[in-house]
C-alpha positions in Angstrom: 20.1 23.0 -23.0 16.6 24.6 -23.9 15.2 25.8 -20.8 12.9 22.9 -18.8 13.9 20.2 -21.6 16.0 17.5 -19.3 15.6 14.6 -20.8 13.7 12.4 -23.1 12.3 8.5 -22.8 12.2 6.1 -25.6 10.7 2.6 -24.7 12.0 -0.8 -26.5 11.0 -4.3 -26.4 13.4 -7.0 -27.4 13.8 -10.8 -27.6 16.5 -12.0 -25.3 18.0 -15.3 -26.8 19.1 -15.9 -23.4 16.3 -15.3 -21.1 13.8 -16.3 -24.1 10.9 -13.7 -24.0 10.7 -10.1 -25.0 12.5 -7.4 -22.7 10.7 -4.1 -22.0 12.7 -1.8 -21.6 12.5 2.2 -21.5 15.7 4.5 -22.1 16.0 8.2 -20.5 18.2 10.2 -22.9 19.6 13.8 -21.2 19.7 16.6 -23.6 22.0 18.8 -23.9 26.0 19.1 -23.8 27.3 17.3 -20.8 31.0 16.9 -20.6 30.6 13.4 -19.0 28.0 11.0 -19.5 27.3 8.4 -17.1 24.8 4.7 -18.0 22.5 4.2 -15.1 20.6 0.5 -15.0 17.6 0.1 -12.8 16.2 -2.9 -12.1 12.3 -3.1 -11.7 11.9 -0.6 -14.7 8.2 -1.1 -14.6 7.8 0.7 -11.2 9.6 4.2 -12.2 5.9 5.8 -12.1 5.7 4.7 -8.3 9.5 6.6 -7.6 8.4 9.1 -9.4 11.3 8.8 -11.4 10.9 11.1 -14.0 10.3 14.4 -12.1 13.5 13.4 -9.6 15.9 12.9 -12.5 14.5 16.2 -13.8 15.1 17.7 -10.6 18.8 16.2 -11.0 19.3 17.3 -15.0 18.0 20.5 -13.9 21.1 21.3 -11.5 24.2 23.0 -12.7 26.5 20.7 -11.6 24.8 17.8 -13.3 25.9 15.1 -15.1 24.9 13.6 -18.8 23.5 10.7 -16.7 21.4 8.1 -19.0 18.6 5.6 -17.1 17.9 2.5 -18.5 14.8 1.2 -16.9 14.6 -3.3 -17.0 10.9 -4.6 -16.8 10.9 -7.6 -14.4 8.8 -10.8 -15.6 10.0 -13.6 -13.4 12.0 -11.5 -10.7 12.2 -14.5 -8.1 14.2 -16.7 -10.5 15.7 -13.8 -12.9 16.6 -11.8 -10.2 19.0 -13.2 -7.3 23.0 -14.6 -7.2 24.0 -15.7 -10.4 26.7 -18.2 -8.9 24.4 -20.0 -6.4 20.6 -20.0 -5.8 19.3 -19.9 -2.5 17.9 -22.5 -0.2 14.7 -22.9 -2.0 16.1 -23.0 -5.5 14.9 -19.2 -6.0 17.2 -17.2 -8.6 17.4 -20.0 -11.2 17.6 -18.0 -14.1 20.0 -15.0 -12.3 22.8 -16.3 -14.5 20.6 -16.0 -17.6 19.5 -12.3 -16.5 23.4 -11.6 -16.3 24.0 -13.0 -19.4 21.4 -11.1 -21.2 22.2 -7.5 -19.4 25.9 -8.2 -20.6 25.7 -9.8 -24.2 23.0 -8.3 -25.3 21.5 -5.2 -23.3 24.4 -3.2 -23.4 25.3 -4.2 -27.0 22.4 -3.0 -28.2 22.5 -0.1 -26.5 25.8 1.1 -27.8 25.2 0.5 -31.0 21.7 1.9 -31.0 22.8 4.9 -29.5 26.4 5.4 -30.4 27.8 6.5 -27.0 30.1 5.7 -25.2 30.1 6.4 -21.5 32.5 7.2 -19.2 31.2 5.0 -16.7 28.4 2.1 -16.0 26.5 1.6 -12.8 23.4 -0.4 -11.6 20.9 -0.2 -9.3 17.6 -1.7 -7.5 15.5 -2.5 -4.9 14.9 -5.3 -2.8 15.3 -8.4 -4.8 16.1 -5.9 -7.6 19.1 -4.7 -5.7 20.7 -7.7 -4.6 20.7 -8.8 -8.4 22.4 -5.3 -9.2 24.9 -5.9 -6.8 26.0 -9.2 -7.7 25.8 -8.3 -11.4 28.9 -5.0 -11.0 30.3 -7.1 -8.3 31.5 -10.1 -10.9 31.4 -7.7 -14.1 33.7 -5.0 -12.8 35.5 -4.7 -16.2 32.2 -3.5 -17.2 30.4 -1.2 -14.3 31.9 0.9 -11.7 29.2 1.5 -9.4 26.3 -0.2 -7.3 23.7 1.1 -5.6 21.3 -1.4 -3.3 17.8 0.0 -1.8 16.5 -2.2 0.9 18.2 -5.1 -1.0 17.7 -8.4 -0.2 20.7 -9.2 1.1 19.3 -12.4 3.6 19.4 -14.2 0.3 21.0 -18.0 1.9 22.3 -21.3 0.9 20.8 -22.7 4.4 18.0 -22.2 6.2 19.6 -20.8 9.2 22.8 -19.5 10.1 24.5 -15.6 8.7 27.5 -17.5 7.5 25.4 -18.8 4.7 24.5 -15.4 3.3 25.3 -15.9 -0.6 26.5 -12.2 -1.0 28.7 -11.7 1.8 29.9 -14.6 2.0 30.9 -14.5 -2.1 32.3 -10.9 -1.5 34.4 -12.2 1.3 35.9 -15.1 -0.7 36.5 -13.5 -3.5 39.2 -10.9 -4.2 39.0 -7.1 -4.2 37.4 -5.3 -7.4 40.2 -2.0 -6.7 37.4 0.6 -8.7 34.3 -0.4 -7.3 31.9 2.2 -5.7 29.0 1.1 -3.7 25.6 2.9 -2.4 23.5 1.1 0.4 20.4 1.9 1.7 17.7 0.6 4.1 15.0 1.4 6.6 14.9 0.9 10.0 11.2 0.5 10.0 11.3 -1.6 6.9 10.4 -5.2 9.3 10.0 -6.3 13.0 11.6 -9.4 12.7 15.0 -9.8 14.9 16.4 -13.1 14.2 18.9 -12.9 16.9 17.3 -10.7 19.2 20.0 -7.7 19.4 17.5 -5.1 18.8 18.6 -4.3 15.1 15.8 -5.5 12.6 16.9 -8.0 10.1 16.9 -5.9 7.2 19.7 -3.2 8.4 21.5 -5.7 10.7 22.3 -7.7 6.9 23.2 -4.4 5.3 25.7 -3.3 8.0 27.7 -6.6 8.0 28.0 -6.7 4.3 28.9 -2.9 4.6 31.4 -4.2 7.1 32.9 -6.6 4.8 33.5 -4.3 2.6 35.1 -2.2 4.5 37.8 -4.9 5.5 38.3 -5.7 2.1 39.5 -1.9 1.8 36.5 0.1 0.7 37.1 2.6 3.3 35.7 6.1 2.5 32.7 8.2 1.8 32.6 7.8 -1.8 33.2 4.0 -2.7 31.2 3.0 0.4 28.2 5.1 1.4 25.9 3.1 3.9 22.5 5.4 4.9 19.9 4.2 6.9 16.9 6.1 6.8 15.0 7.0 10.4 11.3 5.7 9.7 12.2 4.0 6.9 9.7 1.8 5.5 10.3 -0.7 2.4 8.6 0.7 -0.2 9.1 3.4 -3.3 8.0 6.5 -0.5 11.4 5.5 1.1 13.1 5.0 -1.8 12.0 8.2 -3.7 13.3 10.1 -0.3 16.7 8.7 -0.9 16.9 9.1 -4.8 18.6 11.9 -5.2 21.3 11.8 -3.0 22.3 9.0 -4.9 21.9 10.5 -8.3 24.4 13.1 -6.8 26.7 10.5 -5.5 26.4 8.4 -8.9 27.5 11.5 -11.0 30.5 12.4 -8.4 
């Protein structure tokens, strides 16, 4: 690898048959000879410049011990009704269009990117935040023929069918219906400044209390060690791209294990 050269970034825009409108979409290409490769997706493409993106996975490609690891970036357009639980909308009919998002990332994304580029990589993962994360989630979750790896920042994991009541959380309660994906690998991570709000009054904010029990079903369900389920929650952490950024590369570490 020529000495500071990491990586390079090509931006696309396609039509999506599926979701109907163009898809921006920008590609970050390591150089050099890496004996694995590994195909990141990130939802919320369109925010990298706020993560700082670029200089972290510099920081990453720069390492020794690093990884060929690829970042494909999504732009969002209509995030509330693309992004969500492609089985079942919530309560107020958001995530609509979460099984068209799927359908697009699948049949025509990853396509296009293999035949664009190619390559073939030794393993697929996805990633996001917030509403970006729960859709990443639920995206390796029911494609694990196709991804390996999830990795959820502060993600919206009170998503319901009800108004009230944690038994009608979509995502745990499809993970705990549903049988156990043996090579899945997950990465969770919220704040514990990230809200005030305290639904049942235990003194653990929302956002982490909904975390830790979906953590905890996965952990019956067998996912059981450091690797295929790492749960952080960050002291101070607020829900936004500072927290986010902090948080980055450990993950990029943990991705490329």
């Amino acid at each position: 690898m020529e000495q500071g050269i990491t990586f390079k970034q090509e931006s696309f825009s396609q039509f999506s048959v599926f979701l109907q409108r163009e898809v921006k979409f920008d590609v970050y290409i390591p150089q050099g000879n890496y004996t694995r490769q590994t195909l990141l997706l990130l939802n919320d493409g369109q925010d990298l410049a706020q993560l700082n993106y670029g200089q972290l996975l510099q920081q990453y490609l720069s390492q020794p011990q690093a990884s060929g690891l690829w970042t494909v970036a999504i732009h969002a357009q209509e995030r509330i009704h693309e992004y969500g639980t492609a089985r079942f909308m919530d309560v107020h009919g958001r995530g609509s269009r979460a099984d068209l998002y799927t359908r697009f990332i699948v049949k025509e994304l990853l396509p296009f990117l293999q035949q664009f580029y190619h390559q073939k990589w030794d393993e697929k993962a996805f990633a996001g935040f917030s509403l970006g994360g729960l859709s990443a989630l639920d995206i390796v979750w029911n494609n694990p023929q196709i991804f390996s790896k999830a990795g959820v920042f502060s993600g919206s994991l009170w998503w319901r069918s009800m108004e009230n009541g944690d038994d009608c959380r979509i995502m745990h309660k499809q993970i705990t219906r549903d049988a156990r994906r043996e090579q899945l690998q997950f990465f969770f991570e919220c704040g514990d400044q990230e809200e005030t709000a305290d639904r049942n009054t235990n003194g653990i904010i929302d956002a982490v209390e909904d975390t830790q029990d979906l953590v905890n079903v996965l952990r019956k369900k067998g996912y059981d060690n450091a690797q295929a389920l790492h749960f952080e929650v960050v002291k101070n952490g607020k829900h936004d791209y500072a927290t986010w950024a902090s948080v980055m590369p450990g993950f990029l570490g943990w991705l490329t294990k």
